[in-house]
N, C-alpha and C positions, 0 to 999 in steps of 0.2 A: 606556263604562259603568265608573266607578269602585266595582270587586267587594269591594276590602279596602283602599282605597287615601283619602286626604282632599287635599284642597290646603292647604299652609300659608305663614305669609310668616319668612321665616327670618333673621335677620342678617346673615350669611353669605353664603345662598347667594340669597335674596330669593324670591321665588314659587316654591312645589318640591312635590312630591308627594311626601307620607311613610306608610308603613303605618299602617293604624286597628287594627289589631290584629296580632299574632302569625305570623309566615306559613311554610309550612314551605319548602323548597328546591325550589325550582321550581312551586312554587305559584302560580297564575293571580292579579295584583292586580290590572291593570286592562285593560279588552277595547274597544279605538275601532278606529272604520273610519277608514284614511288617509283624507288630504285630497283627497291624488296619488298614483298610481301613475306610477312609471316606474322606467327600467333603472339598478341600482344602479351607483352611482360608478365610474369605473376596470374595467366591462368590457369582455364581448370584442362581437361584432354579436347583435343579439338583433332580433325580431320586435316592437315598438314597440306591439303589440296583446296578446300571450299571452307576452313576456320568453322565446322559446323563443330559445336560440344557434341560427345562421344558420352555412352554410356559404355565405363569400365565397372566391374565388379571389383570390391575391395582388395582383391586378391592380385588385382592389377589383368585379371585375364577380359579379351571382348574378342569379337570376331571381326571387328572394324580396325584391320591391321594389312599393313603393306603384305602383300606376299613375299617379295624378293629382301627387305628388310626387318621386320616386322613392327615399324613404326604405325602409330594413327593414322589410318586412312579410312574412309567412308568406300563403300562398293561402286559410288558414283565414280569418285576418284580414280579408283584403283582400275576401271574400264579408260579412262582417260589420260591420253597418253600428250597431252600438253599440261596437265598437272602440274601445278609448284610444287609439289615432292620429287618430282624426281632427280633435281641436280644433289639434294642430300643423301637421297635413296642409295645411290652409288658411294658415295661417300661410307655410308654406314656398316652398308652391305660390306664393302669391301674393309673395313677397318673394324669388323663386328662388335659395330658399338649396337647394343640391342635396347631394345625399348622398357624398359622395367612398369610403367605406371602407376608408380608411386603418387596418390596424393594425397596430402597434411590434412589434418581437421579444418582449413581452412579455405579447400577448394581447392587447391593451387598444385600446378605439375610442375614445379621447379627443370626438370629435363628438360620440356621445349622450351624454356627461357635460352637457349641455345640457336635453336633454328633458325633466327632473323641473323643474327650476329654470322653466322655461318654461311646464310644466301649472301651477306652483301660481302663480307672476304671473297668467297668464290665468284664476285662477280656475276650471279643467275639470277636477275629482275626475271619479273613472272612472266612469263610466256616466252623469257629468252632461252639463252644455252646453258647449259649442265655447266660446272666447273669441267676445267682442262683434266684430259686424264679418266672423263668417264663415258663408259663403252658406246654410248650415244650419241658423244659430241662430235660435230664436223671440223673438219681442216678450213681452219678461217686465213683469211688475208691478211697482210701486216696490217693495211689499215683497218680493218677490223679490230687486228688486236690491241693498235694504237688505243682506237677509239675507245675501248672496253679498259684500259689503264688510265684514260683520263677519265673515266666514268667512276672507277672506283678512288682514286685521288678526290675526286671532287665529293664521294660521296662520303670519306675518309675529315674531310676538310669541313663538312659540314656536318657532320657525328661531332669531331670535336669542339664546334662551335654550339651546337646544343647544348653538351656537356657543359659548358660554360655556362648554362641559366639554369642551373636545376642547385 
């Protein structure tokens, strides 16, 4: 929901969002629900369902593991079956990539630096649908599926346009 905010095309910087009026510091411009949730860049083991930190033993072993995959997951999670794990769950499961819990002297689980990039290709915003192809997903309607291709174009379009400020 664009609150104070328009879209402009700029020479410069090319399609960008600029204030429509006046705004004081820290004032609220504009309110969107993500695309994708997942665990942000460069951390530590987190619960793949609720982002809660996980205590793993160095050895990479913990009991806060998917059953059907054996990724990060918390026992809250793993009862919850509207969970954001599970359009990857299948994925993994079926491609047995498995969970190692490797992490650096620096905190950081380089493997889920994967998860976000992975929910938004498959198109599974949190509380949506599994990617296509996993044993859970429903038989959607063209326009459905329409809609779900310009969701991921748009969110494609605007990945790339972040990249652009970093």
């Amino acid at each position: 929901m664009l609150l104070k905010a328009r879209l402009e095309h700029d020479t410069v910087y090319g399609r960008c969002l600029a204030t429509s009026e006046a705004v004081e510091r820290g004032e609220l411009v504009v309110e969107e629900l993500p695309f994708a949730y997942g665990p942000k860049r460069e951390s530590g083991i987190v619960c793949l369902g609720c982002y809660r930190y996980l205590q793993f033993g160095e050895d990479g072993d913990s009991l806060d593991r998917c059953e059907l995959c054996d990724w990060p997951l918390c026992g809250n999670c793993a009862d919850d079956a509207s969970s954001d794990h599970r359009g990857e769950c299948q994925v993994f499961g079926t491609a047995r990539v498995t969970f190692a819990g490797n992490v650096g002297e620096d905190g950081v689980c380089p493997q889920l630096d994967c998860i976000t990039p992975l929910r938004l290709v498959c198109g599974c915003p949190r509380g949506g649908r599994p990617p296509r192809g996993c044993s859970h997903s429903k038989t959607t309607t063209k326009k459905k599926n329409n809609q779900k291709k310009m969701e991921i174009q748009k969110s494609k379009k605007l990945l790339s346009v972040s990249q652009q400020f970093r």
